[in-house]
Every structure is written in structure tokens, then in C-alpha cells.
C-alpha positions as CSV (number, residue, x, y, z in Angstrom):
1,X,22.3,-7.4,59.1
2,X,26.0,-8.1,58.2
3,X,27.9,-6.9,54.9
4,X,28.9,-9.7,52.7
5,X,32.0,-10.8,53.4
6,X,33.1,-12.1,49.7
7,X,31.4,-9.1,47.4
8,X,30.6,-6.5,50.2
9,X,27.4,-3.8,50.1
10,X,28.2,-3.2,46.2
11,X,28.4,-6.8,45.3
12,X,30.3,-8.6,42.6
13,X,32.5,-6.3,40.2
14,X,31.3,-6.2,36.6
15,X,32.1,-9.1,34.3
16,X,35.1,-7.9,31.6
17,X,33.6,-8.4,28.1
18,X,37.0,-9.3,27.2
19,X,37.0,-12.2,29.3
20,X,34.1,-13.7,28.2
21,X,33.2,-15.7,24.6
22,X,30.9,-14.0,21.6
23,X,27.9,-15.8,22.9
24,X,28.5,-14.6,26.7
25,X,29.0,-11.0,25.5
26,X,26.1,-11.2,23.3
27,X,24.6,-12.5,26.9
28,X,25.8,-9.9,29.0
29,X,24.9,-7.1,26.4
30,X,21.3,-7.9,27.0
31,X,21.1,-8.1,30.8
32,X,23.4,-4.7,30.9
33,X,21.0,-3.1,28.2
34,X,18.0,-1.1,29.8
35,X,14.2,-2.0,29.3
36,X,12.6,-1.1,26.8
37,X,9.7,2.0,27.3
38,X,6.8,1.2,25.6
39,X,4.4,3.9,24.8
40,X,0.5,3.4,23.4
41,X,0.4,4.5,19.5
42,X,-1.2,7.4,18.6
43,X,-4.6,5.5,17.4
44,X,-4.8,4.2,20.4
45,X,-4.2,7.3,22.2
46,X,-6.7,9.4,20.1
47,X,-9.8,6.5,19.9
48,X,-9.0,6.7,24.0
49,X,-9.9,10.4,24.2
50,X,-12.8,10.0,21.6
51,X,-14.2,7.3,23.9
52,X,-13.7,9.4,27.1
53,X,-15.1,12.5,25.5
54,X,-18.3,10.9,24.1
55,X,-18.9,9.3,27.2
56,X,-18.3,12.8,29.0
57,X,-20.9,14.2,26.4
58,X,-23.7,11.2,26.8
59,X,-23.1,11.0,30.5
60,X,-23.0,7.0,30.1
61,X,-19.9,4.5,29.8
62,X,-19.6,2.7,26.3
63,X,-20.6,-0.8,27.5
64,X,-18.2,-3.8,26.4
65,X,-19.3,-6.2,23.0
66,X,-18.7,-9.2,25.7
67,X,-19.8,-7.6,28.9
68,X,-23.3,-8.2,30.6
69,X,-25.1,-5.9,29.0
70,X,-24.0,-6.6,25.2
71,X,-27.9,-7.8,24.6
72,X,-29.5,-4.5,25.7
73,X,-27.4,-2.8,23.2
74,X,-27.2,-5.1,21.0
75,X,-30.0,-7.3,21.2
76,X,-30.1,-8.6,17.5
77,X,-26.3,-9.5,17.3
78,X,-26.4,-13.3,16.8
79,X,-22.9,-15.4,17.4
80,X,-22.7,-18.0,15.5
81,X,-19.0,-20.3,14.1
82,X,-20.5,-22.2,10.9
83,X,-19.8,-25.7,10.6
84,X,-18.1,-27.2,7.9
85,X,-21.8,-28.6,6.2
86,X,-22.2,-24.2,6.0
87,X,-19.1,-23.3,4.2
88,X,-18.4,-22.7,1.0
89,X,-15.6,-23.4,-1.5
90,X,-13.2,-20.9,-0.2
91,X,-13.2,-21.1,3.5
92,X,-12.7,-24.9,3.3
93,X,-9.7,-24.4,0.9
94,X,-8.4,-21.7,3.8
95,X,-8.9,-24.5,6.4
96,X,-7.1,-27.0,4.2
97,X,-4.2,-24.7,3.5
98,X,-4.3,-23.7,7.2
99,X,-3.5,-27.8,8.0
């Protein structure tokens, strides 16, 4: 492959802030800023361990609410999303102030 013959292996030089308007520094702020590291909170990290240890101690995997076997552990659990002839007085005024 060949170099390129405008910018070379390093490619363009860096934009000069002072060159550019508030909104394209603003711009070029962002794209020079480095991601953002993301790491779980600690209730997630601690209900994680809890769930591996107990699952460790049972010798079984915690099944899923939504998974395939939700009935066998749950086999009572009945879904239902009332219509508006179930409501009462309080959830329609949350639908109406929701609209």
C-alpha cells in the first residue's frame, strides 16, 4: 500500500481551536474528549455475587421470571393488564393526566 500523498502515515494535523467558532470548539472538544468508563454500581455488583453464591450453594441456576420455565416455579403467577371497565378512580385519573 502507498502513504498518502496529501496527509501522509500520521494523517491530517490537529484542528487549531483558535481557528474555529464557539460551536466548532464546543464540537471538537467532544470528539478530542475520551469515552466515558462505565462501571456496574455496587447493588448491582453485590445482588450479582449473592445470585452466583446461592446458586453455587443450591447447585441450580436461578431461572428467569420470563424464561421457559417461569410456570414450574411459579406456577400460580397469573399476568394480567386490566382494562379500563377494571379500574378504579385513581388509575383512570393517571391515564388521563398521562394524555
Amino acid at each position: 500500500m502507498r502513504s498518502d500523498p496529501i496527509h501522509g502515515s500520521l494523517g491530517p494535523p490537529p484542528v487549531k481551536m483558535e481557528d474555529l467558532t464557539s460551536d466548532q470548539q464546543f464540537e471538537e472538544a467532544q470528539r478530542r474528549m475520551p469515552p466515558a468508563k462505565y462501571t456496574p454500581d455496587e447493588d448491582v455488583v453485590d445482588s450479582d455475587n449473592s445470585i452466583k453464591i446461592a446458586e453455587e450453594l443450591t447447585g441450580e441456576k436461578m431461572g428467569s421470571p420470563t424464561g421457559p420455565d417461569a410456570k414450574k416455579y411459579a406456577p400460580w403467577a397469573k399476568y394480567h393488564l386490566a382494562t379500563p371497565d377494571e379500574e378504579d378512580e385513581d388509575t383512570r385519573e393517571t391515564r388521563r393526566s398521562v394524555k
